[in-house]
N, C-alpha and C positions, 0 to 999 in steps of 0.2 A: 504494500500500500504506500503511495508519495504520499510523504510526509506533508502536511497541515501547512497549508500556509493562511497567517491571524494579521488582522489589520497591522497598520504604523501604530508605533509606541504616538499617542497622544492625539489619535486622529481614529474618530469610532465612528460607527455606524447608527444611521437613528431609524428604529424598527418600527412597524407600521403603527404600532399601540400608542407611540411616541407621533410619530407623525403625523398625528391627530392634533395634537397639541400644539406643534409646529404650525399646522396648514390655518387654525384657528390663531393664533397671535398672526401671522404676513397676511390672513384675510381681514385680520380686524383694524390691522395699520393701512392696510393698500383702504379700506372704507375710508379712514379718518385722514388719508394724504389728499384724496380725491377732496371730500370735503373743506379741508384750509387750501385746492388749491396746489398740491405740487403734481409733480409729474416726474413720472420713473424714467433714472439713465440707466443703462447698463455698461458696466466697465469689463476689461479685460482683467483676467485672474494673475497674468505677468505683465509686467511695467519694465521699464528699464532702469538699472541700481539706481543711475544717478539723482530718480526721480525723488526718491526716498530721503538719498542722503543730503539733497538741497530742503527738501520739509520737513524732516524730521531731527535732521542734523547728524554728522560722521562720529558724534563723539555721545553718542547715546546707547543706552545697551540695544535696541532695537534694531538699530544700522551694525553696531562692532557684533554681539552674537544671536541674533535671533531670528536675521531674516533669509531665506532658503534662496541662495544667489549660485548663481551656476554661468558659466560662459556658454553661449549658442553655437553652433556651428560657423559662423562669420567672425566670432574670437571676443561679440558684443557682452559687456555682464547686466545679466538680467535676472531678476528677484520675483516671489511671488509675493502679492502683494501684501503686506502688513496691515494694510488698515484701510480705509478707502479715500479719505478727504483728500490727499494728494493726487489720487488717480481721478476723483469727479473734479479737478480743480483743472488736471494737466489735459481734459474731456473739453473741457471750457474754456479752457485758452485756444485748441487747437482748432475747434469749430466754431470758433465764434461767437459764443452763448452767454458772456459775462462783459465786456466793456460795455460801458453807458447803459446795461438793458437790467432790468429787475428778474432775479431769476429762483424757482423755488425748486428743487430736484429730489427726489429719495432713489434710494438702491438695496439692492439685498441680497447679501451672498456669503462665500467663505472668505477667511483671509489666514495668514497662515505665519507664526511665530518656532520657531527651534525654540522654546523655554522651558523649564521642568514642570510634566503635567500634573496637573492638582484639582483639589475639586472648584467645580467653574471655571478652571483654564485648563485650555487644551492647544497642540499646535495647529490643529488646523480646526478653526473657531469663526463663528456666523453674526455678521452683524445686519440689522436694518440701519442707514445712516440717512441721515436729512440735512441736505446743505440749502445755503441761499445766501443770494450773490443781491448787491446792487441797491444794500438797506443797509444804514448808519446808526439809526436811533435805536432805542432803548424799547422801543416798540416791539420789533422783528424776533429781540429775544425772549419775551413776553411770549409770543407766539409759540416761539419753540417749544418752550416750558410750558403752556398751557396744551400744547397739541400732544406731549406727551403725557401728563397728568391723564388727558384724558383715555390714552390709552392705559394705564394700569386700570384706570375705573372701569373700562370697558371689557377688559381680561378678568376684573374681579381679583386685584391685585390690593394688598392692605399692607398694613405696618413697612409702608417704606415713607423715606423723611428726604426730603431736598434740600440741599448744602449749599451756597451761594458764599462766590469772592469777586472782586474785579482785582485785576492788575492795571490797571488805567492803560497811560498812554504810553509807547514805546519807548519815549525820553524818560518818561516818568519810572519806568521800569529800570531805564538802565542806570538811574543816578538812585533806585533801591537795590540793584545789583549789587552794585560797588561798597553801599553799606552793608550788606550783607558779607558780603566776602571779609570786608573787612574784619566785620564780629568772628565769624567763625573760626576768620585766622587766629585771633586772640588763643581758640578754644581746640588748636590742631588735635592735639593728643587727644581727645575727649570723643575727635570723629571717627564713627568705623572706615572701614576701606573705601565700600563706597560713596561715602558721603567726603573722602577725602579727592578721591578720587573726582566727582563731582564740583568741587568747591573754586575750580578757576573755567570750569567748560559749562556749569547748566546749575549753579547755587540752590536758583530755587526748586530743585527737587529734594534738595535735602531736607527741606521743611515737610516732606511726602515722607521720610523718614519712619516706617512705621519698630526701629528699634527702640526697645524700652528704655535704654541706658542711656539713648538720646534723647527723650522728654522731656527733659526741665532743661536743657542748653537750646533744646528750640523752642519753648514757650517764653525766653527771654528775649531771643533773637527781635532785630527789628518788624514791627510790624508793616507791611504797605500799604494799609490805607493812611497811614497818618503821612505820608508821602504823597498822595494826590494833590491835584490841582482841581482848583473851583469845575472845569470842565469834565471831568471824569467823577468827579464827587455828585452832582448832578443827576451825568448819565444812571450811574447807579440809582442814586436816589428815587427816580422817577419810575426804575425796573421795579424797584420794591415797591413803589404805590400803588404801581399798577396789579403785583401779586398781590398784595393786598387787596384790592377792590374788588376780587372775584376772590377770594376765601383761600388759596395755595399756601398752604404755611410752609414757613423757608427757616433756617438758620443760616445767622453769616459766619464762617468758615472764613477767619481772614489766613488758615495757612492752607485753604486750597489752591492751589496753583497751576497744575495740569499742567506744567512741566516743559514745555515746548515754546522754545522762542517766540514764534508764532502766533499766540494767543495776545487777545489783549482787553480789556474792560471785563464783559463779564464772564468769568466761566460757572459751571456749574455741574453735579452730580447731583443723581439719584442711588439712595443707600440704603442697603437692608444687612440688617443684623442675623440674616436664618444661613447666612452662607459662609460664616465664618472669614477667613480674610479677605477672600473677595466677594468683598460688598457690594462693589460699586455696577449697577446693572445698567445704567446709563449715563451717560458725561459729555460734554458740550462747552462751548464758549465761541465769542467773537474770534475770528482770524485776519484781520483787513490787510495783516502786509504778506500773508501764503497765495494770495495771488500774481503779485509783484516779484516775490522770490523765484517762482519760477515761471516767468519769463513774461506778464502780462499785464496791461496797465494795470495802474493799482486801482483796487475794485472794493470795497465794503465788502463780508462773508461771515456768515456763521452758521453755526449747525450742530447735531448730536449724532450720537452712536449707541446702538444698545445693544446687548448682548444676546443673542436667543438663547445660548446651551443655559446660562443663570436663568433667564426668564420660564425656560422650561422646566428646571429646575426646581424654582419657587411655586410654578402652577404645581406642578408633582405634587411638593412636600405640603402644599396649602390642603390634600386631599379633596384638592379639584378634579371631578375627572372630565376630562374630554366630549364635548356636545355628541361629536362622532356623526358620521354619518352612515349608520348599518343602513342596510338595505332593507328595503320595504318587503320584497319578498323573493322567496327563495324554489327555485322551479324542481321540483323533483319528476324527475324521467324514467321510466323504468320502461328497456325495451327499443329495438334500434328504431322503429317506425315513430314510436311515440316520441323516442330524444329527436328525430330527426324534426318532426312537423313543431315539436314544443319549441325549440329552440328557433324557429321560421318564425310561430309566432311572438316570441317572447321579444325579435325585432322589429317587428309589429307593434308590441305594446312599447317600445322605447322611441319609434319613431314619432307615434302618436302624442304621447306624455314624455316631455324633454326631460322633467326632474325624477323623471321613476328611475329607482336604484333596483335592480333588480338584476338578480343572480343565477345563471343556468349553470345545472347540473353538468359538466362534462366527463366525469371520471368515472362513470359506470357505477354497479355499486347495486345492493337492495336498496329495496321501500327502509328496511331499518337503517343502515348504513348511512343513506341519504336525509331521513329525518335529523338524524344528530349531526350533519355537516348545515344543515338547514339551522338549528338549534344553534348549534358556536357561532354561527353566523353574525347570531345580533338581529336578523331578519323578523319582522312580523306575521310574517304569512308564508308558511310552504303550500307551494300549486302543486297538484299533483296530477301527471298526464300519465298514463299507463295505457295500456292495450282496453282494458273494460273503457277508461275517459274516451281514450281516443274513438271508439266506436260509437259510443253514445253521444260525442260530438260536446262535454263538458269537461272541466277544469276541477276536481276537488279544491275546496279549499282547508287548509286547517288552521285554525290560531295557534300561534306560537308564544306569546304573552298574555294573549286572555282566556279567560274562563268562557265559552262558546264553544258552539257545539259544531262538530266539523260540518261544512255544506259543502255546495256544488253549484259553478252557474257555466250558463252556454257559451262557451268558445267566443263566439259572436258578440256576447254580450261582457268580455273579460277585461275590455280595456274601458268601457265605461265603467265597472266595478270598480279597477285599479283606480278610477279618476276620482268617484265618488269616497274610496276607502281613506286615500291618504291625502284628499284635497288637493288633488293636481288639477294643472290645467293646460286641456290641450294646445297642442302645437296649431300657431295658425296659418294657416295657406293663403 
């Protein structure tokens, strides 16, 4: 016997039970993007390195070990892609979609990290992400944050809490840089590796720090809102009235950071405590100079990302199960004449009624055999066509979830049944 061959370490499979779950969160966001308004890109799964290493930066663990780069046959190097915002950004420079025009986008797919797998990260891991180009104010990200609230509410999603910081404005950032470097220099010995490591290439991730023995040298450190300017003070200001004014309750997180040059005024997370250390199932903020960075006039931009495998996740452990879509009914065949005309007509009943879910027997099999594949089904109703139906020219039916008594109706008369049983509605011509 060859030897088993088992998925990549950190990269699984998601089984149909689960795929329920999945197909119910990308159905309930694709409702709620149509609604506010965006519209779906699709990007490529490979980018080219350099793509990455300009947005995300070369001296970030993401770019040094985590992103899966390989050289092409032409000697080019090319990565899969880590995250999407750079790829919907580098989408939007090249076609045209982002100078002077107002732009609202989502996307939904894999993305893929070399990191050590753990629970809620994995390397090759699914995001839904929502960008939007060509909006400055304090408005747009009001939106975002209100468009995703509304999806936990819509999923039936509870006990998560929304984190809010700005880092103001680019200058303003980089003259709290400097004081930060500053401090921490003071406190060399005191930083682990990577935070030392960190402290002249990317500071404010250190304040991301989640070491314990780091805690009070970063609860002292400089804070950055007290470094703002009247214009950035403001902006913020105005994002919180406006959470306020429709009921989103927020905490301010003045050491959230999100870590990437790139970022600037407000960012933000959504966080739950059921997943242990990663919490974090959606995170967002302004980016107004990653479209400038690589290579396109400078454009206003912001947007989020959310995790599916966490989100799946939390539906699981919340002992939500899945709406599901079993099938309405389930055709049992017994007999080549009867499988052959049952499954003629059971095309019949799907051309008729578009949303009939309905399952034909193909595997052969007894009346018992096929009642209990009808049963695991999930199906409401096995039909039963046999040599006796087929002669008499009707369909049995049996309930499979109710207490009724088995019937039988005319062939002829099967697809207005189906119509009447599960409130379909026929196809119109």
């Amino acid at each position: 016997m060859a030897k088993q061959i088992k998925a990549i370490r950190g990269m699984h499979d998601i089984l149909p039970q689960q795929s329920e779950i999945w197909q119910r969160i990308e159905q309930t966001a694709l409702e709620l993007f149509r609604a506010y308004g965006y519209n779906e890109i699709r990007m490529p799964l490979v980018e080219k390195t350099d793509l990455f290493k300009r947005s995300i930066g070369e001296v970030t663990d993401i770019v040094e070990k985590e992103m899966y780069t390989f050289e092409d046959r032409n000697g080019d190097s090319l990565s899969l892609r880590p995250e999407g915002t750079a790829s919907c950004v580098r989408a939007g420079i090249e076609h045209g979609l982002l100078y002077n025009q107002i732009q609202r986008l989502w996307y939904n797919g894999p993305m893929f990290r070399h990191e050590r797998p753990q629970r809620g990260r994995y390397r090759q891991f699914h995001q839904i992400g929502v960008e939007t180009f060509g909006m400055a104010g304090p408005e747009i990200e009001f939106e975002l944050i209100s468009l995703s609230a509304r999806l936990w509410q819509a999923i039936g999603l509870q006990d998560i809490r929304l984190e809010l910081n700005t880092l103001g404005s680019a200058d303003e950032r980089k003259v709290y840089r400097d004081r930060l470097v500053d401090y921490f220099s003071r406190y060399i010995d005191k930083l682990d590796e990577d935070s030392q490591r960190r402290l002249h290439s990317n500071p404010l991730r250190i304040l991301d720090s989640k070491n314990p023995a780091m805690q009070e040298l970063i609860e002292a450190a400089p804070v950055l809102m007290e470094h703002l300017g009247e214009d950035s003070r403001r902006h913020f200001e105005r994002l919180c009235a406006l959470l306020d004014q429709v009921g989103i309750a927020y905490q301010v997180n003045t050491r959230l950071v999100r870590g990437l040059d790139y970022y600037s005024h407000t960012v933000f997370e959504w966080i739950t405590d059921s997943l242990g250390a990663q919490g974090t199932i959606c995170a967002g903020g302004r980016y107004d100079s990653l479209v400038e960075m690589l290579g396109g006039k400078a454009t206003s931009a912001a947007g989020f990302a959310l995790g599916m495998e966490r989100l799946v996740e939390l539906i699981t452990e919340s002992g939500q199960q899945p709406n599901g879509d079993a099938a309405h009914a389930y055709l049992v065949l017994v007999g080549d004449t009867a499988t052959s005309q049952g499954l003629v007509l059971a095309e019949r009943c799907r051309a008729s009624l578009p949303g009939l879910r309905l399952i034909g027997n193909c595997a052969g099999g007894s009346f018992k055999a096929q009642f209990k594949r009808a049963d695991r089904s999930g199906a409401q109703l096995a039909l039963l066509i046999g040599d006796d139906e087929l002669a008499a020219g009707i369909v049995g039916i049996k309930y499979l979830r109710d207490k009724k008594e088995q019937s039988e109706v005319k062939q002829e008369n099967l697809i207005d049944f189906l119509a009447q049983q599960f409130g379909l509605d026929f196809l119109e011509k």
